[in-house]
Each structure stands twice: as structure tokens, then as C-alpha cells.
C-alpha positions in Angstrom: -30.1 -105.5 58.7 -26.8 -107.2 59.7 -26.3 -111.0 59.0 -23.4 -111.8 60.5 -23.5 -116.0 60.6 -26.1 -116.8 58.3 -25.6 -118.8 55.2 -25.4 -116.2 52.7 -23.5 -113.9 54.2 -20.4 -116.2 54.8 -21.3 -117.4 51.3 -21.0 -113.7 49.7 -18.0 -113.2 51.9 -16.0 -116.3 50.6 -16.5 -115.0 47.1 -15.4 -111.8 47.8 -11.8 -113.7 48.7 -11.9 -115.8 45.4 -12.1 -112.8 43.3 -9.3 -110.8 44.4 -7.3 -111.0 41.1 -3.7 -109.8 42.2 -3.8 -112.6 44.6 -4.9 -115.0 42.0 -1.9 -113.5 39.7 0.7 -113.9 42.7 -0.1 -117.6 43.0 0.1 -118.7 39.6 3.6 -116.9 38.9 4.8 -118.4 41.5 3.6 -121.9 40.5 5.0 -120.4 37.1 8.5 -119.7 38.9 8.6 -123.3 40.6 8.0 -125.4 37.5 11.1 -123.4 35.9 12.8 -124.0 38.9 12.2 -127.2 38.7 13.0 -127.8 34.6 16.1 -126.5 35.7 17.4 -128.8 37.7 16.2 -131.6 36.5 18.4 -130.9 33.6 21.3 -130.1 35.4 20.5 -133.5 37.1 19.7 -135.3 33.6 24.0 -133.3 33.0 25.6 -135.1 35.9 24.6 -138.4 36.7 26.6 -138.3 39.6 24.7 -135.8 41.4 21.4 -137.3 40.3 22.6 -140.7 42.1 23.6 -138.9 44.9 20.1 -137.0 45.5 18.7 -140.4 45.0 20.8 -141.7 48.0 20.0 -138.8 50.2 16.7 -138.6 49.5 16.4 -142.4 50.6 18.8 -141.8 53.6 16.1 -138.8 54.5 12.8 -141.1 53.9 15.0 -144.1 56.3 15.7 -141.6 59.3 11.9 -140.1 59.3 11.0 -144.0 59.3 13.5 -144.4 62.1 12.2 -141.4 63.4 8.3 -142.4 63.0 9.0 -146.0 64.9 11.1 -143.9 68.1 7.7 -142.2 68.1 6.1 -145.1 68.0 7.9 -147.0 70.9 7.7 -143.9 73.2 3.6 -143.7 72.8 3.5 -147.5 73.8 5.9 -146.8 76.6 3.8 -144.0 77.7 0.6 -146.1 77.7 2.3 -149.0 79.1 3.3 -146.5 82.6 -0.4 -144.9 82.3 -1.7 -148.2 82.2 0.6 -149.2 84.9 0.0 -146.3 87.4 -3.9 -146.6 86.8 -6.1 -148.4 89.6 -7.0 -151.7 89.4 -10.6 -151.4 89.2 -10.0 -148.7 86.0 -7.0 -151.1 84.7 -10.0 -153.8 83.8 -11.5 -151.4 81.7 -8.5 -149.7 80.4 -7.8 -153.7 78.8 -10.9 -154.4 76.8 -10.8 -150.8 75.6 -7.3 -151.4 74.5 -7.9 -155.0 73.5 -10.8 -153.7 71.3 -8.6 -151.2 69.3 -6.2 -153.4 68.8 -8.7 -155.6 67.2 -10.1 -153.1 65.0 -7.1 -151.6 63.9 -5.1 -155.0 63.4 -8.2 -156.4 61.3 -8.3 -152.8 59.2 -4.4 -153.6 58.3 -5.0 -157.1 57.3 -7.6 -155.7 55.2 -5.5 -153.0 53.5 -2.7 -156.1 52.8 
């Protein structure tokens, strides 16, 4: 009797995955290989100050241009909304305004909220 789909079958299947040993081994000496990785250079960074200010600076220089990068995106949605918005009829452009309006609403009070 085949259960393909039901319950416990897809239980008994998802177990079978977990208990696959080498595969277990394989991840954690790999998390083993990235903390040494890691202890390494932090102290080669904790050895020259230098370099440890100048990761700090890229790092921030990185975080800035995916900020930059984030508000292009940003700009060209609203752009594109602004042209669908535009090239929509007028009797769909009514209902295209409260929907908008609406979100705007919701999200703008959900960010006061967070602040």
C-alpha cells in the first residue's frame, strides 16, 4: 500500500534525510574549518592595525553603495508606478489612488510605529 502524500510518509521520509551521518560530519567540519578560518584572521587583524582600519573602511564603503544601491532601486519602482499609474485609464486611475493612498497609510503608520 503506497502512501505517497500522506502525513507520515513525508514525515518518515524527512527523517530519513536527518540521519544521514556523513552529511552531518561534512557540515560540522566545515563550520569547524570556518571558525579557524576565522581565528585566523582576526589575529592577523588584531597584528596590523592598519589593515583592520582599512577592512573597517571598506566594509562601510560596501554597506554605503548597497544603501546607494537599495535607494536607485527604490526611485526606479516609484518611477515605474508613477508611468503605470500614468498610462492607466481614468476610470481605473480612481481606484489605482485610494489603493495606493491606503498603503501608504498603512505602511507610513507601521514606520512611525517601529520609531
Amino acid at each position: 500500500m503506497e502512501h505517497d502524500g500522506d502525513p507520515l510518509d513525508l514525515l518518515l521520509r524527512g527523517s530519513r534525510t536527518l540521519l544521514h551521518p556523513e552529511q552531518i560530519v561534512a557540515e560540522a567540519t566545515k563550520d569547524l574549518v570556518k571558525e579557524e578560518v576565522r581565528r585566523l584572521l582576526e589575529r592577523k587583524l588584531s597584528e596590523n592595525p592598519e589593515l583592520s582600519k582599512e577592512l573597517k573602511a571598506a566594509v562601510h564603503d560596501l554597506l554605503e553603495a548597497r544603501a546607494m544601491e537599495y535607494a536607485a532601486l527604490l526611485r526606479v519602482t516609484a518611477a515605474s508606478a508613477r508611468l503605470g499609474f500614468a498610462a492607466a485609464p481614468d476610470s481605473v486611475r480612481g481606484l489605482l489612488a485610494k489603493d495606493i493612498a491606503s498603503l501608504l497609510s498603512r505602511e507610513l503608520g507601521t514606520l512611525v510605529d517601529k520609531i
